[in-house]
SEBATOR-313367 format. One record per residue (C-alpha): x, y, z; residue number from 1; residue in one letter. Coordinates in Angstrom, 1 decimal. Layout:
// residues N
<px X, py Y, pz Z, i NUM, aa a>
...
//
This chain:
// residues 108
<px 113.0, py 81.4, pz 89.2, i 1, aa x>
<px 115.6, py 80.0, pz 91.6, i 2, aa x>
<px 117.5, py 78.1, pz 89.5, i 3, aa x>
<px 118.7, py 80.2, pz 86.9, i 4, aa x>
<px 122.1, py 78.6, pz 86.2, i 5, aa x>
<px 120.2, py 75.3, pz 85.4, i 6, aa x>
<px 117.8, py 77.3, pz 83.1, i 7, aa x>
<px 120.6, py 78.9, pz 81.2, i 8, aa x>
<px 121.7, py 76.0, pz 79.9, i 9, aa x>
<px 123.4, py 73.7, pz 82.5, i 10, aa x>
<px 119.9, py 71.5, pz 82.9, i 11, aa x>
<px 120.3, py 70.5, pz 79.4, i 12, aa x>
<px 123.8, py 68.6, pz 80.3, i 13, aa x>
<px 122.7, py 66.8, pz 82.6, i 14, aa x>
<px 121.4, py 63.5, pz 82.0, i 15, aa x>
<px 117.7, py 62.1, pz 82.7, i 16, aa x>
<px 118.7, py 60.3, pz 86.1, i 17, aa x>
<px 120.8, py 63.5, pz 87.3, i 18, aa x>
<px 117.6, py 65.6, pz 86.8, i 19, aa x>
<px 115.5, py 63.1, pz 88.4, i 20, aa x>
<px 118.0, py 62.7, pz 91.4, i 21, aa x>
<px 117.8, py 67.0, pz 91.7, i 22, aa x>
<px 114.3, py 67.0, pz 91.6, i 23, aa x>
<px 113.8, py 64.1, pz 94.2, i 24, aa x>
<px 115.6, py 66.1, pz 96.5, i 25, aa x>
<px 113.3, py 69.4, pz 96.4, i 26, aa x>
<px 110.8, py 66.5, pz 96.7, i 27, aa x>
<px 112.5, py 65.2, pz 100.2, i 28, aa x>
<px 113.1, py 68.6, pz 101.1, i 29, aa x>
<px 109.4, py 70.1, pz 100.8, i 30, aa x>
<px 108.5, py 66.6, pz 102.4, i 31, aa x>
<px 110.9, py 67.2, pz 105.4, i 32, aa x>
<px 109.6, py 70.7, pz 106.3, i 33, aa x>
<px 106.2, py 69.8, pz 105.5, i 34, aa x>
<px 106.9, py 67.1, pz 108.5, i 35, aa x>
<px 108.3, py 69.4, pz 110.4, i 36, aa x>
<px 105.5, py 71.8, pz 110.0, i 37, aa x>
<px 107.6, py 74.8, pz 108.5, i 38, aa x>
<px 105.1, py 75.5, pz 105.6, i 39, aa x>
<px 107.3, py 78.5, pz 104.8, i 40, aa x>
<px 110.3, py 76.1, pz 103.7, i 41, aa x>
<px 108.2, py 73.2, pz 102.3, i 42, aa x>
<px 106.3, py 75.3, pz 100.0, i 43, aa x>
<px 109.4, py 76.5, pz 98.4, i 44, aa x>
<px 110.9, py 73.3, pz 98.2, i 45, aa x>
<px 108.1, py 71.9, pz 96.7, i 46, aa x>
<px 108.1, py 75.8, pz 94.0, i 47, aa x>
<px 112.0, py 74.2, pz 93.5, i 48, aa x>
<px 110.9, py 71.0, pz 92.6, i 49, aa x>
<px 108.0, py 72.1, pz 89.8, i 50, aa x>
<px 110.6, py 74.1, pz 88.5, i 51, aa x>
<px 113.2, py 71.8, pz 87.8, i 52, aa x>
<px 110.1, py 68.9, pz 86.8, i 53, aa x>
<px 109.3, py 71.7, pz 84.2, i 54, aa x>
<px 113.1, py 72.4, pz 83.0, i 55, aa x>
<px 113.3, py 68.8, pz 82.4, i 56, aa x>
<px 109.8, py 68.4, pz 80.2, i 57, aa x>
<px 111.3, py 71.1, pz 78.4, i 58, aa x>
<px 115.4, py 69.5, pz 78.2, i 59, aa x>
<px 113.7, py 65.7, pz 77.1, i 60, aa x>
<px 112.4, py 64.6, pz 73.8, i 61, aa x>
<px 111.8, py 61.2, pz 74.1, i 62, aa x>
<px 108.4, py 59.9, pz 74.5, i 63, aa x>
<px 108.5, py 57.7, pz 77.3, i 64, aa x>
<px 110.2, py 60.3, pz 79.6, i 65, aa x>
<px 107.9, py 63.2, pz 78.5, i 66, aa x>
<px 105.4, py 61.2, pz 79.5, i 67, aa x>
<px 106.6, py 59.7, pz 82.7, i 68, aa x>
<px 108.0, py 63.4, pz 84.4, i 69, aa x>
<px 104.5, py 64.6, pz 83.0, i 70, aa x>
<px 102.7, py 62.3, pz 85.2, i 71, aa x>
<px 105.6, py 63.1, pz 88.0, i 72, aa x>
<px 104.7, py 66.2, pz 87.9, i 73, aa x>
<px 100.8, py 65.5, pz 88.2, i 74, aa x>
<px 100.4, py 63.2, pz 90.8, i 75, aa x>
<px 103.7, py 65.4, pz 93.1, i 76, aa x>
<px 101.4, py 68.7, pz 92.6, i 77, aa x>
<px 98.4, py 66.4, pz 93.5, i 78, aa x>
<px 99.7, py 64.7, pz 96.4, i 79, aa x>
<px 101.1, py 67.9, pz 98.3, i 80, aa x>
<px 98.5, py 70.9, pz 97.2, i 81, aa x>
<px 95.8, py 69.0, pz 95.9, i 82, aa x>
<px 93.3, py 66.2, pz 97.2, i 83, aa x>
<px 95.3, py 63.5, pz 96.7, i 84, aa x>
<px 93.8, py 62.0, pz 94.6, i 85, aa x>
<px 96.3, py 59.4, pz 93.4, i 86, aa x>
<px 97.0, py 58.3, pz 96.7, i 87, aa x>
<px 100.7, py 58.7, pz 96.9, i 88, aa x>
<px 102.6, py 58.6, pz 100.3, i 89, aa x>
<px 105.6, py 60.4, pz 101.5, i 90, aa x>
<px 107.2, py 56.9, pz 101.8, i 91, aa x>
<px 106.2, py 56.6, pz 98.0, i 92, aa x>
<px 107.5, py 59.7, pz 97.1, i 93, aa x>
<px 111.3, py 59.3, pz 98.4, i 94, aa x>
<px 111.3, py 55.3, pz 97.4, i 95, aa x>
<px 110.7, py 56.8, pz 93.7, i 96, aa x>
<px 113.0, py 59.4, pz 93.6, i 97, aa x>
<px 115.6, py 57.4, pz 95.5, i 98, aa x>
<px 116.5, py 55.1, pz 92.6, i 99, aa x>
<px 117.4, py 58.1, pz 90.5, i 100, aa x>
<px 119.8, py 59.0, pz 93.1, i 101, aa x>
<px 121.2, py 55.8, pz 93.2, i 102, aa x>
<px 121.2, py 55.3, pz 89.2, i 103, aa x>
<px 122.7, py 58.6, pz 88.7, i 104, aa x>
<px 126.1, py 58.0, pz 91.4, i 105, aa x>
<px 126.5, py 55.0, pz 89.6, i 106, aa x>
<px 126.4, py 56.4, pz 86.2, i 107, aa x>
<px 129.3, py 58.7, pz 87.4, i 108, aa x>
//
C-alpha cells in the first residue's frame, strides 16, 4: 500500500471532489509515463490510482457516488490493462478527472 496516511484515516476527511482530483492525478501520471513509454512508472501510477479509487468506495455511502467511482474504476482498469472495451481515450480520461480538480480548488 503506498498511501498509508490516506488509509489511516486522512481519506475519510477529504471530500468527494478532493478524492476525485487525487485520484485523476495517478490517472495523468500513469497516462504520462505510459506516453513516455516508462512502463515501470506508469504501472505504478496507475497501482496508486486503484488504490485511492478503492479507499474512496470504501470512505462514500451514498448511492450515486458508489456507483459512479465503481464504474470509474471499471472502465480506468479496462482502458489501460484490459481490451478497452469501453473505448475511453487518454484525452477522455484527463477531461473527466479535470473537473474534479477544478471543483475541488474552488471548493477551498
Amino acid at each position: 500500500m503506498e498511501h498509508h496516511d490516506l488509509a489511516a484515516g486522512r481519506w475519510k476527511q477529504m471530500s468527494f471532489l478532493e478524492k476525485m482530483a487525487n485520484v485523476g492525478s495517478e490517472v495523468e501520471r500513469a497516462v504520462k509515463w505510459r506516453a513516455k513509454k516508462n512502463l515501470d512508472y506508469s504501472q505504478k501510477a496507475f497501482d496508486r490510482s486503484i488504490e485511492l479509487l478503492d479507499l474512496t468506495l470504501a470512505s462514500v455511502s451514498e448511492p450515486a457516488r458508489l456507483k459512479e467511482v465503481s464504474r470509474v474504476r471499471e472502465v480506468w482498469a479496462d482502458f489501460f490493462v484490459g481490451d478497452n472495451e469501453y473505448a475511453s481515450d487518454e484525452d477522455g480520461w484527463k477531461k473527466y478527472f479535470l473537473q474534479f480538480a477544478i471543483a475541488a480548488r474552488k471548493n477551498r
